[in-house]
N, C-alpha and C positions, 0 to 999 in steps of 0.2 A: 346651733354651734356656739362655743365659748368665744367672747370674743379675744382678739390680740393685742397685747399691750404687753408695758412691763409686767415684771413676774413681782409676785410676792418676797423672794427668792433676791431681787435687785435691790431692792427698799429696805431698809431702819422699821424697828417699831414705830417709831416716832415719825418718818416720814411717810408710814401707810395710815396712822392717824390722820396729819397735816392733808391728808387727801380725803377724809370721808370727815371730820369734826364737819365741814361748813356745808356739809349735805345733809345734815341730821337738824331736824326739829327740835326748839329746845321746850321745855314746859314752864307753863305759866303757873305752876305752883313750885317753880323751882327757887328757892333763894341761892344755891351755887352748883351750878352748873360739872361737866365734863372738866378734867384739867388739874382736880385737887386727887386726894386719894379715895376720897368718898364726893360724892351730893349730898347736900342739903336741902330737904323740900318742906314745905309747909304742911300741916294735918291741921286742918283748920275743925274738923270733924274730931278731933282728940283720937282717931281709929283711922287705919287705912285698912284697905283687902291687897291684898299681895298673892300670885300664884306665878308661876314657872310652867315653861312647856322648853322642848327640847324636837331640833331638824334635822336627820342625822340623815347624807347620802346613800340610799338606797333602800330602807324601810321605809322615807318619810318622803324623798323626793329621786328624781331620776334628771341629772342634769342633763340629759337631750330633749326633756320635757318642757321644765320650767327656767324661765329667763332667770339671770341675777335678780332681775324687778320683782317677779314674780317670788322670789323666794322670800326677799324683805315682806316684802308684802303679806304674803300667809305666815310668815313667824309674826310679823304683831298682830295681824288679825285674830289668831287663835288665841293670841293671850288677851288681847282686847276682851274677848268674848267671853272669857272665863269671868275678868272684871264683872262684865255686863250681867253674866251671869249670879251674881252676886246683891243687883240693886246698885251697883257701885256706876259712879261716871272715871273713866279713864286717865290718870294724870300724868304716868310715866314710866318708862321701859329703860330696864339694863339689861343690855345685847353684849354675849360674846361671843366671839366667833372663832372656829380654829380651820385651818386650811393648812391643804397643802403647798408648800412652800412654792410650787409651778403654777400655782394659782396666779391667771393674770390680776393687775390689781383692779383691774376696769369692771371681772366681778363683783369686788368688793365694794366698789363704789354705787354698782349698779343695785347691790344690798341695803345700802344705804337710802338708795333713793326712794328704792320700794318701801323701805321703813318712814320713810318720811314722810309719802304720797299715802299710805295707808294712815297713816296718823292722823292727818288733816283731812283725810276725807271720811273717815270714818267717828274720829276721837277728837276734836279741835282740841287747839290747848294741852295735848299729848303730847309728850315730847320724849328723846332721846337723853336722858339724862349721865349716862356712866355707860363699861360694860371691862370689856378685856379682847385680847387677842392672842391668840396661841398657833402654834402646829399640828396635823393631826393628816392621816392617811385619807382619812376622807372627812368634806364640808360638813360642816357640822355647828347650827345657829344653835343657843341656847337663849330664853328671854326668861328674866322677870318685870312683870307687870305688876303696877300699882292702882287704886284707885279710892277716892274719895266718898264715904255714903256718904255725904251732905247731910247728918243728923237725922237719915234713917236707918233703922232698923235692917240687918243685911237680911235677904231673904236665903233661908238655906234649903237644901232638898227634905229635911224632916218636920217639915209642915204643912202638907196635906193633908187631907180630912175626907172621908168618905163623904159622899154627893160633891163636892167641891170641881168645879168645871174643868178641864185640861186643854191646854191649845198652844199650840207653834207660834211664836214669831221668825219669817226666817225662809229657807226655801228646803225641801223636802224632797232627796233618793237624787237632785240632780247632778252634786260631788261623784257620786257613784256612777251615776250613766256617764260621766265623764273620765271618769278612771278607765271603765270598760270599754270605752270607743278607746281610746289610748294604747291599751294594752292589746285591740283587736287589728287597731290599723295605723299604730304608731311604732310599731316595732318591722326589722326588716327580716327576713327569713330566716334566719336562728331566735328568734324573739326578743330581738337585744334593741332598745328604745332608738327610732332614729329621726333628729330635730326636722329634717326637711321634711319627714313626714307628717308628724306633731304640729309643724306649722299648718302644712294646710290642710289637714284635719281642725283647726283653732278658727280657719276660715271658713269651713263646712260648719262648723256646730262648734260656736263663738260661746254660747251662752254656759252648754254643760262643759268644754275644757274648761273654761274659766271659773266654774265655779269649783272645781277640782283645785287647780294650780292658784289660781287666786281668787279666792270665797270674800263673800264682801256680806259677813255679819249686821245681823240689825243693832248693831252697839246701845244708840239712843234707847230701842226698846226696854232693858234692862231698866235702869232707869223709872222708867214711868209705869213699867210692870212692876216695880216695888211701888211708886205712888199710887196704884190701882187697887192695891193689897194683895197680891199676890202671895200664896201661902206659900210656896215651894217652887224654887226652879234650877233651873240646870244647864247649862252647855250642850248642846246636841252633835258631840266630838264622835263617836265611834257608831255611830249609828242609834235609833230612835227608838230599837224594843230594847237594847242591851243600857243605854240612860235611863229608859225610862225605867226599866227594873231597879235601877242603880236609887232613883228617887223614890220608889214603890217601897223600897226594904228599908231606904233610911227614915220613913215615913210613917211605914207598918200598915200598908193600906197596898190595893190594888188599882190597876190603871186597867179600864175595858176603852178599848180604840174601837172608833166607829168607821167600818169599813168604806164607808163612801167619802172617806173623808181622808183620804192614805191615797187620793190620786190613782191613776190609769193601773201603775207598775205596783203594786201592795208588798210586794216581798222586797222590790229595790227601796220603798219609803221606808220601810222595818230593817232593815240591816244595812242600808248604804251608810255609811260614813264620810266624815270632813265635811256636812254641811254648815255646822256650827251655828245651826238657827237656834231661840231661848223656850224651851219647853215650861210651860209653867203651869200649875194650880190657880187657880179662884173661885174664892165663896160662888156659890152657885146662881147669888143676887149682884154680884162686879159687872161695873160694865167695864167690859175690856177697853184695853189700851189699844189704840188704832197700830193696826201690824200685826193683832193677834186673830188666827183664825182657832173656832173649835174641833178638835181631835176627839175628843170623848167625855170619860168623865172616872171620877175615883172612885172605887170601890170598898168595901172593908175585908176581901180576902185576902188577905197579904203577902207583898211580894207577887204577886202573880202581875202576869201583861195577859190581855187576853183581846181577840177583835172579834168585836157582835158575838160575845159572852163567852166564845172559844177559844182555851189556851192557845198561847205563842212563842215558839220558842223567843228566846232573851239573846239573838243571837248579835255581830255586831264584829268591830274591828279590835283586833288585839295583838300587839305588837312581835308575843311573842309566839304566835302561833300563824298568824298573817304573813309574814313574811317570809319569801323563797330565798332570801341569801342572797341576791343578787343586787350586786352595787351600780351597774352601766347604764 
């Protein structure tokens, strides 16, 4: 349930700021902060990585599901991840957000907090630097993330190499067995999402809701997957055959997955989505980076996905073919 507080609706721009600035993390590469018309942060790297993602209610979240916490929370984690996915360390996030005007503010705050608690737990030194606030018929986060390579080389998706190793940091198909327990026994007899359900469903199977509503990316790995040499990687956003294609074709090489290696459930590892673990390449002689296990390996038919040498379909989550229209 939402919780009750004043409304959006009761508040000032300015007094629903005064209410969420001193919940937000600030960043330690920032030289000025929230409050001017822009930030100012340092690039000490002479290059930042910069990417955007966007949390629109009812394709991306279901608020009888996910807490206000939870919602902060998976908007910068997926944008965290994108950083990471880059070789980059994390420095800083502009959130904005539009609500509807009945919005208590106590969601807003509870936005806040989850943006802040995911930032230090995942990204130290992340911070909340800017964003905006607006109106809008339904909640709706939008983030851009920044991050630092430290005077490496970004690692992109079109630098794999046939024989080159393939392997996950990250966790694998259990976003997805959490979306499906959800949508099986979180809804109440017209199929419409219901919180007391979802709660103790979250209590039965703590791990798969959570990794659905609030996924907890291996950030660091990025990182030191670029120190390792990793030739190519990726975000594992929409599911793991339809990225991995996505890296296969910018690459011009193919990816054969080793079936014992895709776990119990193989169709849910290959097409669940929102786990957001780092799919990467490595020379064939890399010794991985601790968090990475081996998936398979690169081929030279290109574009292809295939497991133990058998095409697969590239299938996976897509925003506009995924979603039934339903906003509750």
């Amino acid at each position: 349930m939402l919780p009750t507080s004043e409304t959006l609706a009761d508040l000032s721009e300015g007094q629903v700021l005064a209410r969420i600035f001193p919940r937000l993390p600030g960043s330690a590469a920032q030289l000025l902060g929230p409050g001017d018309d822009a930030a100012v942060m340092r690039a000490p790297d002479g290059r930042y990585v910069v990417t955007t993602d966007m949390m629109i209610q009812g394709p991306d979240f279901r608020l009888a599901w996910s807490s206000p916490h939870d919602l902060g929370w998976k908007a910068a984690a997926t944008n965290l991840s994108d950083v990471a996915a880059m070789g980059a360390r994390p420095t800083a996030l502009v959130v904005a957000i539009a609500a509807p005007p009945s919005t208590p503010i106590s969601v807003i705050e509870g936005i806040a907090d989850g943006l802040r608690d995911c930032c230090e737990a995942l990204a130290p030194g992340c911070g909340v630097v800017g964003g905006d606030l607006s109106a809008s018929d339904a909640l709706t986060l939008a983030v851009t993330a920044f991050g630092d390579l430290e005077g490496r080389e970004p690692v992109l998706r079109s630098g794999a190499r046939p024989g080159d190793v393939v392997a996950l940091a990250g966790r694998l198909g259990e976003a997805a067995q959490g979306l499906d327990l959800l949508f099986r026994f979180a809804v109440d007899e017209n199929g419409v999402p219901d919180a007391a359900l979802a709660d103790s469903l979250r209590a039965q199977h703590p791990e798969a809701v959570a990794a659905q509503l609030a996924p907890v990316p291996p950030i660091d790995r990025g990182p030191a997957a670029a120190g390792a040499g990793a030739t190519a990687m990726l975000d594992v956003s929409d599911g793991l055959a339809i990225d991995a294609g996505r890296l296969a074709r910018a690459s011009g090489v193919g990816i054969d997955f080793a079936r014992s290696a895709l776990g119990e459930n193989v169709e849910r590892s290959l097409g669940g989505g929102e786990d957001h673990g780092l799919l990467a390449t490595f020379p064939p002689d890399a010794a991985l980076p601790g968090g990475f296990r081996v998936l398979g390996v690169v081929t030279d038919a290109a574009g292809s996905i295939l497991v133990d040498g058998r095409p697969h379909d590239q299938a996976g989550w897509d925003p506009y073919r995924g979603w039934d229209g339903a906003v509750a």
